[in-house]
C-alpha angles and dihedrals in degrees: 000000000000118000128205088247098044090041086054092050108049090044085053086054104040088047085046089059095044078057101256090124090136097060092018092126107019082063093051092055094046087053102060096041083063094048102042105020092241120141127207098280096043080053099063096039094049088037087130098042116114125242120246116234087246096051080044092056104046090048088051082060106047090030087060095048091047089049085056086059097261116167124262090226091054095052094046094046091228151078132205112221126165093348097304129097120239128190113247139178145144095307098069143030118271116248120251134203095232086075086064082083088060100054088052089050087055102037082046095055095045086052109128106006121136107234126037109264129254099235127192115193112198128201081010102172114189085003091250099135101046096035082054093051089044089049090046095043113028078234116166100238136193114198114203130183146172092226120072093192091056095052085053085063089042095053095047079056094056094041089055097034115034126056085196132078124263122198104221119194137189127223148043119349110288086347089104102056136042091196123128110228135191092220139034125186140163142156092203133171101305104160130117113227090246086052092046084051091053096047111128115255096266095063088045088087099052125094112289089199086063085050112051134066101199096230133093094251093035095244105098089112093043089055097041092051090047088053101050096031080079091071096044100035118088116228099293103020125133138245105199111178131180113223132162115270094256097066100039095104097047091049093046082047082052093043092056098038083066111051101284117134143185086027123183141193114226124206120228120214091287099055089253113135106256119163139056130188142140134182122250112254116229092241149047096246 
């Protein structure tokens, strides 16, 4: 017979050796909340009660996957971002709190205006960043992606989220619309092979298609998107773009080599630069 504390322990232990120390506990705990419905609270008072077979049976499962490194959010099902919870699984990223940063670059930027923002979210996953904007803003959003079978995941979001409607498309970057928008933003594919190949083993089950940028610096798609936001942004509208520390620099230099002006590097939570974004001067000049 198999208690809720010793159950706890012994999964602890068992993460700690397959190298999970950091979230050792924090996962057990997680874990058993899935399979029996206890929170926390109800942990600790039923901390001597024994585990049915059927309640065994389901945390050997999603022990063992979490033992494979599985993430957390896969297992779950589910992210938090921005205080809210997004489903999440194989078929998209999982959201990060470091994009976060993302979502207060581009609220900060809408403050004050007069009407709420059309927004295009490109590259957009699981749709958090564009169904947040649409929730803070009251902004009219259109969420594209490559994947199919992650837009499948954004538009459960958007069902579950969102009382307004949201236009998805499917395709390349900005190929699949001719609309002009006030606001652009995307955390899109960014890696370098080598970096793809270096990724903890977490990551490692995430969509390699949401990682890498198929270029040898990693910014084929930034460059690509820069180049063609000119086209789909109004005079004054905004490009923001998420990007790894180590290019921010040479995105802010390709912002401003395409009529972007008064550009800024944002920092994420952990005082790396993050963020990228400028605003679309009224001329060719």
């Amino acid at each position: 017979m198999t208690t809720i504390q010793a159950w706890k322990v012994e999964t602890a232990a068992l993460l700690k050796e397959a190298g999970l120390a950091s979230t050792a506990d924090l996962d057990a705990r997680l874990l058993l909340q899935m399979a029996t419905g206890y929170d926390q609270a109800k942990q600790i008072l039923l901390y001597d009660r024994v585990l049915t077979d059927a309640q065994l049976h389901k945390l050997s499962s999603i022990r063992e996957d979490r033992l494979r490194h599985k993430p957390m959010a896969y297992i779950l099902g589910c992210k938090e971002f921005y205080g809210r919870n997004f489903l999440v699984d194989e078929r998209t990223l999982i959201p990060r709190p470091d994009t976060e940063t993302l979502i207060e670059a581009v609220i900060a930027f809408s403050k004050g205006k007069q009407q709420p923002p059309s927004i295009i979210d490109l590259c957009c996953g699981s749709g958090c960043i564009g169904i947040t904007l649409a929730l803070e803003l009251d902004a009219n959003v259109t969420l594209s992606d490559l994947s199919e079978d992650a837009l499948s995941v954004a538009r459960e979001n958007a069902k579950r989220l969102l009382s307004k409607p949201v236009t998805f498309l499917q395709g390349d970057l900005l190929s699949p619309t001719d609309k002009i928008y006030d606001i652009i933003v995307s955390n899109p594919p960014y890696l370098t092979a080598a970096w793809c190949d270096e990724v903890s083993n977490e990551v490692r089950w995430e969509p390699r298609l949401a990682l890498e940028g198929f270029s040898e610096d990693g910014l084929g798609l930034i460059r690509k998107l820069v180049k063609e936001s000119g086209n789909h942004l109004c005079c004054g509208g905004a490009l923001f773009l998420e990007c790894d520390y180590r290019q921010a620099k040479d995105v802010a230099e390709l912002l401003s080599s395409h009529r972007f002006t008064d550009v800024c590097i944002e920092r994420d939570l952990s005082g790396r630069d993050r963020v990228i974004w400028g605003v679309l001067a009224c001329t060719n000049s």
